[in-house]
C-alpha positions as CSV (number, residue, x, y, z in Angstrom):
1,X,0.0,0.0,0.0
2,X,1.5,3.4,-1.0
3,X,0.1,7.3,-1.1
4,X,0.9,9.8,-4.0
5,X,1.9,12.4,-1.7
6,X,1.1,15.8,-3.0
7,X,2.0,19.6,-2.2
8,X,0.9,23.1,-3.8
9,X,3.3,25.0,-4.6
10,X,2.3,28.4,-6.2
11,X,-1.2,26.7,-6.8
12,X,0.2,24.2,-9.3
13,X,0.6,20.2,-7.1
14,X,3.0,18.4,-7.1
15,X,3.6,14.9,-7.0
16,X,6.7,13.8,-4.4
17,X,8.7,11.2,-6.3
18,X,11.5,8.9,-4.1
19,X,14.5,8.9,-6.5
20,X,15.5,4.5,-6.7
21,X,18.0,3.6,-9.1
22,X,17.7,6.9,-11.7
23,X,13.5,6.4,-11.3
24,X,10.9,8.2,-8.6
25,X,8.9,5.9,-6.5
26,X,5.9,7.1,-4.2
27,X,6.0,5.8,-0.9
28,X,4.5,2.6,-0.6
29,X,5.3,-0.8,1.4
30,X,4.4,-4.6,2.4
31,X,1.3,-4.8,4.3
32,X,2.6,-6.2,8.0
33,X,0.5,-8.7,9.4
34,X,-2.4,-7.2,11.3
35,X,-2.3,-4.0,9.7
36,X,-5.0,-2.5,7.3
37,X,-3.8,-1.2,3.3
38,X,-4.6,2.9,4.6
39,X,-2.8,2.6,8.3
40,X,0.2,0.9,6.3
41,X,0.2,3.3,3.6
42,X,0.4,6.0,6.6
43,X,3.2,4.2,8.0
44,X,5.6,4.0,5.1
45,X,5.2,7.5,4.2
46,X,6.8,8.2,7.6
47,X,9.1,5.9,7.4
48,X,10.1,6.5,3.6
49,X,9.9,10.2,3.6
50,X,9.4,11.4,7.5
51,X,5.9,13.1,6.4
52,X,3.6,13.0,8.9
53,X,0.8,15.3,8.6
54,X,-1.4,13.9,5.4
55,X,-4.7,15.6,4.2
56,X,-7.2,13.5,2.2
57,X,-9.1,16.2,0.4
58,X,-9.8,14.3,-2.0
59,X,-11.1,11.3,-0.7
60,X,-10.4,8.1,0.9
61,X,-11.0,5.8,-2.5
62,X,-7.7,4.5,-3.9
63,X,-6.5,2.9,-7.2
64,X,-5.4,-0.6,-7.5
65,X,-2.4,-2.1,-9.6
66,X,-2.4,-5.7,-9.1
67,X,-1.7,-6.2,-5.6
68,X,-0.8,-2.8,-4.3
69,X,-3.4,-0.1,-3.1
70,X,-2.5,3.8,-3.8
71,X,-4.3,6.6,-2.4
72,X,-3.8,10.1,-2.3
73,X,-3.1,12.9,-0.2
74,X,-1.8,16.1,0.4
75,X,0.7,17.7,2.9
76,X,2.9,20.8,4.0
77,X,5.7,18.8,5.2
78,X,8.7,18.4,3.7
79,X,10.0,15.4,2.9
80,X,13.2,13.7,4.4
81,X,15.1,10.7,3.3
82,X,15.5,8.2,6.3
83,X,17.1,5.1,6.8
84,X,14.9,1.9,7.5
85,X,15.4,0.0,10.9
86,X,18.2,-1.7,9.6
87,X,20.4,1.7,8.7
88,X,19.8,1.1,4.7
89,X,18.5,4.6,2.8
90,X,16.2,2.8,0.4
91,X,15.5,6.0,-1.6
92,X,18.5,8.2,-2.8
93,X,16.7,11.2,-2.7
94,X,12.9,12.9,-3.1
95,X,12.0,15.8,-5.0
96,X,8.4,17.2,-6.1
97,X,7.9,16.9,-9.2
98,X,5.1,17.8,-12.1
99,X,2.6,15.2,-13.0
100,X,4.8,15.5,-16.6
101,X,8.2,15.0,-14.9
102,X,6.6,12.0,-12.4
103,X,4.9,10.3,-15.3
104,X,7.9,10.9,-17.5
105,X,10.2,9.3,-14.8
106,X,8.6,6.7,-13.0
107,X,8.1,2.8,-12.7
108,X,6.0,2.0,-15.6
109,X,3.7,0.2,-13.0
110,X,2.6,3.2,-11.7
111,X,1.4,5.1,-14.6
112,X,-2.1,4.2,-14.1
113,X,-2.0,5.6,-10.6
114,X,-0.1,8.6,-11.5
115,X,-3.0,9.1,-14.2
116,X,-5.9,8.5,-11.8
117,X,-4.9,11.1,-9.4
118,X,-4.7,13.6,-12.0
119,X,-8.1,12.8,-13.2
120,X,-9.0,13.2,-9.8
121,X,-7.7,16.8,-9.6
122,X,-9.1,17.8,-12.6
123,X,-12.6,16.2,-11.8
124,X,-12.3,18.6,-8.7
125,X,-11.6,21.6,-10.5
């Protein structure tokens, strides 16, 4: 389970992409057992990125891509690269990023997601 994390900046969002071997991620991770798809998705945002303080404005639906569940939501942190519990930076580095530059340089699995939240936006415009 993963969120699109995103952030206005001079009313334009954008889309916070983890930078993993020259690609952007979102933050996303293994459902633990016990845990729910949202409280997980939550979870790994902290840990992958140090956000805390998420907004879902625009809902609480979510996209699905095979087996892992994306929602979406906004924030005023800023992000921070942290290593996991066992002292390994999984991301390189994060940036925010246009829905062009994200769709341009991301997994190609996550295209659809990418392109659902962006129909989202504009369906609330």
């Amino acid at each position: 389970a993963g969120i699109i994390v995103l952030r206005s900046f001079n009313n334009q969002w954008k889309i916070l992409g983890l930078l993993t071997d020259n690609k952007y991620d979102i933050t996303k991770g293994h459902v633990e057992p016990g845990d729910q798809h949202f409280e997980t998705a939550i979870r790994e945002t902290y840990e992958e990125a140090d956000i805390k303080n998420l907004d879902f404005i625009f809902g609480y639906d979510y996209c699905t891509i095979d087996y892992l569940r994306v929602y979406v939501a906004t924030t005023a942190d800023e992000p921070t690269i942290k290593p996991n519990e066992k002292g390994v930076r999984e991301h390189e580095s994060c940036s925010w990023l246009t829905f062009e530059q994200m769709e341009n340089q991301t997994y190609d699995y996550l295209q659809p997601a990418i392109l659902w939240v962006k129909q989202k936006i504009k369906n609330e415009e």
